[in-house]
C-alpha positions in Angstrom: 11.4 -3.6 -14.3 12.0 0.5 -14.2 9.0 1.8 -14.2 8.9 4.1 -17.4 5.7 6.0 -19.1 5.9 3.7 -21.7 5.6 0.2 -19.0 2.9 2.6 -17.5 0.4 2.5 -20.5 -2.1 -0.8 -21.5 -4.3 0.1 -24.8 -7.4 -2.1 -24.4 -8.7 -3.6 -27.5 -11.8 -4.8 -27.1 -13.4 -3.7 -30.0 -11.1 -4.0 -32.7 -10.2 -6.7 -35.3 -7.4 -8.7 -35.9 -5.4 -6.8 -38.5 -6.4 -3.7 -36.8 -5.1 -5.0 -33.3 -1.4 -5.9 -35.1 -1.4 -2.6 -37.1 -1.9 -0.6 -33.6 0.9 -2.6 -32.1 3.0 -2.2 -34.4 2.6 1.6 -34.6 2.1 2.1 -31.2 4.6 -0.1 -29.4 7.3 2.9 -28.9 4.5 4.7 -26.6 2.5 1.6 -25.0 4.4 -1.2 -23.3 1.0 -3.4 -23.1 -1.9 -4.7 -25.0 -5.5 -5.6 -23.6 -7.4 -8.4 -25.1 -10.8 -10.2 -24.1 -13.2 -10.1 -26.6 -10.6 -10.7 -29.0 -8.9 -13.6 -27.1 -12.3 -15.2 -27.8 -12.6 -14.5 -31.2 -9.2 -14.8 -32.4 -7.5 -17.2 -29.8 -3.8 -18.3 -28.6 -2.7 -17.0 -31.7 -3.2 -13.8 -31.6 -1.3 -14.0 -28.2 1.4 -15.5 -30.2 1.5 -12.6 -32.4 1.7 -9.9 -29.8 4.2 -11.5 -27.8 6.7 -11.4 -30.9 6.3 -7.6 -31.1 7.8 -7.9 -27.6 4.9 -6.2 -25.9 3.2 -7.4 -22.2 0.0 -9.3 -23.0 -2.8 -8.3 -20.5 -6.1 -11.1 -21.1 -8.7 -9.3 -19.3 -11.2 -12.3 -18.5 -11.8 -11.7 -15.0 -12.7 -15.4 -13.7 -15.0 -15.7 -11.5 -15.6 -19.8 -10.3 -15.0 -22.2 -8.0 -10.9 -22.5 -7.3 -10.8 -25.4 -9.0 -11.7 -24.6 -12.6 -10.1 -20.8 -12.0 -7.1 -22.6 -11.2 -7.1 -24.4 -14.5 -7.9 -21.4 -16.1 -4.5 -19.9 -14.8 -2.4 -22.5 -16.0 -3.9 -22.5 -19.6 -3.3 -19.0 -19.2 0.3 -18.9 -18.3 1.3 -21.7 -20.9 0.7 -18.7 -23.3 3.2 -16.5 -21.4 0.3 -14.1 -20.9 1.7 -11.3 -19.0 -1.1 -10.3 -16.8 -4.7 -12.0 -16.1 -7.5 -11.2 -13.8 -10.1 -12.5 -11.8 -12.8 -11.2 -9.8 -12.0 -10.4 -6.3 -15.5 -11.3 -5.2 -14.5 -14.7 -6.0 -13.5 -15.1 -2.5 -10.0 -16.3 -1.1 -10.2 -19.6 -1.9 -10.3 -18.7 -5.3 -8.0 -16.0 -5.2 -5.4 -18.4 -3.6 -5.8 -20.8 -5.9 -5.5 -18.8 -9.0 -2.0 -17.0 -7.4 -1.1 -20.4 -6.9 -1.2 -21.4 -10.3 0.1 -18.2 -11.7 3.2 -19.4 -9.3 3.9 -23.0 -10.4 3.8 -21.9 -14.0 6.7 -19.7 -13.6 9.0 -19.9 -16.7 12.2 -19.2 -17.4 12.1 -17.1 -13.9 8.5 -15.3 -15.2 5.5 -15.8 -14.7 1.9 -14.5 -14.9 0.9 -11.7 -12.4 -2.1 -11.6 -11.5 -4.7 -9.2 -10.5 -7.8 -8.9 -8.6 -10.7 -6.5 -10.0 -12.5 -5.1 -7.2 -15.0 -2.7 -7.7 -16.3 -2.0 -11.5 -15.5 1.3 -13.0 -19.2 1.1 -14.2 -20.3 0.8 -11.0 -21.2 3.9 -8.4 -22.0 3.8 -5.0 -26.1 3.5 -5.3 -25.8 0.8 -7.4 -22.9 -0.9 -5.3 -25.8 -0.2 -1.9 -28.7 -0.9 -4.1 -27.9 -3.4 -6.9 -25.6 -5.2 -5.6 -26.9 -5.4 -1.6 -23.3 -4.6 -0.7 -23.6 -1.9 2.7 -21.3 0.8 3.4 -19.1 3.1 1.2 -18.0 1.8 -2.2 -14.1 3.0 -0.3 -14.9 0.7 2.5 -15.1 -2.2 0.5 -12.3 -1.6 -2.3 -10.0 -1.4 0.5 -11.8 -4.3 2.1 -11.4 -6.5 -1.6 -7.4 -5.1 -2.2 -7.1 -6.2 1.2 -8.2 -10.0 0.8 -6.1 -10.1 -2.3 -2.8 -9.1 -1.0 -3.2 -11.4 1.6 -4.0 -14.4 -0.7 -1.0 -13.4 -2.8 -2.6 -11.3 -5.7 0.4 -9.4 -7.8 -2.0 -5.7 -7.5 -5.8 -4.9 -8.1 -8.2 -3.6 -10.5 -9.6 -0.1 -9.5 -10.9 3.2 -10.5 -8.3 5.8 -10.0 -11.3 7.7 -8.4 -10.4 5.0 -5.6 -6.8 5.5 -5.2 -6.6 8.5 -2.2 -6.5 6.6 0.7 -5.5 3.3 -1.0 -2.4 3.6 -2.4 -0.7 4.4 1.0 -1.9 0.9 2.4 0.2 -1.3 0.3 3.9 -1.3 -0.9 4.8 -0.4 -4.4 5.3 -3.3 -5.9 1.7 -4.3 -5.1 0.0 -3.0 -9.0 -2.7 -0.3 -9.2 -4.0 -0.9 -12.7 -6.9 1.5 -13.6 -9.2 1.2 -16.2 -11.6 4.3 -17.3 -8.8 6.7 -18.1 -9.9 9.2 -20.5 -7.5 11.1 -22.8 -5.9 14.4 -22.0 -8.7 16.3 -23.7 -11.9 13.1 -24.1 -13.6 11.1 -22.0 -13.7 7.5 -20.9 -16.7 6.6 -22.6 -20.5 7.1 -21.4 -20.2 3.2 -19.5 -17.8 4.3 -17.5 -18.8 6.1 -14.1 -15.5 6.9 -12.0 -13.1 8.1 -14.1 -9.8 10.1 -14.3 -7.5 11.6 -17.0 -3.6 9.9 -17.2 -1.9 12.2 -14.8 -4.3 12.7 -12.1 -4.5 8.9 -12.2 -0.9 8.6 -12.2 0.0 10.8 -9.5 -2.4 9.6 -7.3 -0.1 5.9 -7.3 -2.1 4.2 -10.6 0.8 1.7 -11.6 -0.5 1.0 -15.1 -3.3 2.9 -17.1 -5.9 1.2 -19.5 -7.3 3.3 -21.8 -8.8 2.4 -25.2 -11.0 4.6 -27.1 -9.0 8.2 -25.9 -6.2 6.7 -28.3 -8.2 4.2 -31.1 -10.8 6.5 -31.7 -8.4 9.4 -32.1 -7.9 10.9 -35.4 -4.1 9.9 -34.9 -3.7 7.4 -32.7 0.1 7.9 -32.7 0.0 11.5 -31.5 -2.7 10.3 -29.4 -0.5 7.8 -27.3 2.8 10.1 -27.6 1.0 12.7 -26.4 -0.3 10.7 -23.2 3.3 9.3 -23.0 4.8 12.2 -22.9 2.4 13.9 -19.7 2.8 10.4 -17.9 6.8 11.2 -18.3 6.6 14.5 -16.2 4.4 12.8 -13.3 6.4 9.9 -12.9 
């Protein structure tokens, strides 16, 4: 797929309803090539999959399994029977786990496509004290995103999960085609949101090799969200 400003831009809907989650695709589906569901996977189901794969949009089910390989595995193919378009799972999982679930992602393959799937590394909520001091993880919070993008490109992950605070120094280490999808992007004038710690707005984060950019309340909460997201478009279009 050329790689476009629109294909470059995931709106996350995690706290919206039903009708408001078609209405926002439907308006915004010039500007934002995909759509980020969890809480609303659980709330509203396959369905609601259904629906957004009809407005022709990439589906992105942000569950992040975490399990032994076995049940992620089974996970993965209920997953890809949906056509999701991208799914994650928790690179602390381990490779086992990260095997099986590219594994699955692999013998679902439809029609020539098939789920890609990504491994979250480090939490955009979390910093480095509470990486060292929460989660009893030594060494720079760098060291082990590097250390966790590593594993999953090895075990046949499609990209990563990672702050675009975490990007210099990373992006270099893996081909292109290996995704960089960054969550905690702020608008071009707002924040991210208090919960989130290591942030960036959508051109640093794009010229420093983020493939795709989630962002969710820069453009719902927005007065317009439709000028919101064209405006974001639009600044994405001169880094590219």
């Amino acid at each position: 797929m050329k790689r476009t400003a629109r294909n470059c831009l995931c709106l996350a809907l995690d706290r919206v309803d039903r009708d408001q989650i078609l209405r926002l695709a439907d308006k915004l589906c010039h500007d934002i090539g995909c759509f980020k569901i969890n809480a609303a996977y659980v709330r509203y189901g396959p369905e609601l999959v259904r629906e957004l794969n009809a407005r022709q949009v990439e589906v992105f089910l942000d569950l992040k399994f975490h399990d032994i390989p076995a049940t992620v595995a089974t996970h993965i193919e209920a997953a890809a029977a949906l056509e999701i378009d991208w799914l994650t799972v928790h690179a602390s999982g381990g490779r086992s786990m990260m095997r099986a679930a590219a594994d699955a992602a692999r013998r679902y393959a439809r029609n020539g496509k098939r789920t890609r799937m990504l491994a979250v590394t480090i939490l955009t909520s979390l910093d480095q004290a509470a990486l060292n001091n929460e989660l009893r993880v030594s060494g720079p919070l760098q060291d082990q995103v590097i250390h966790l993008a590593t594993a999953a490109r090895e075990c046949g992950m499609d990209g990563i999960v990672c702050s675009a605070a975490d990007l210099p120094g990373l992006r270099e280490r893996f081909p292109p085609e290996f995704a960089m999808v960054t969550p905690g992007i702020a608008g071009l004038t707002t924040s991210a949101g208090s919960d989130q710690k290591r942030t960036a707005d959508p051109v640093t984060a794009i010229r420093a090799g983020a493939t795709m950019l989630v962002i969710g309340r820069a453009i719902i909460g927005a007065g317009n969200p439709v000028v919101a997201a064209g405006d974001i478009r639009r600044a994405i279009e001169t880094s590219l």
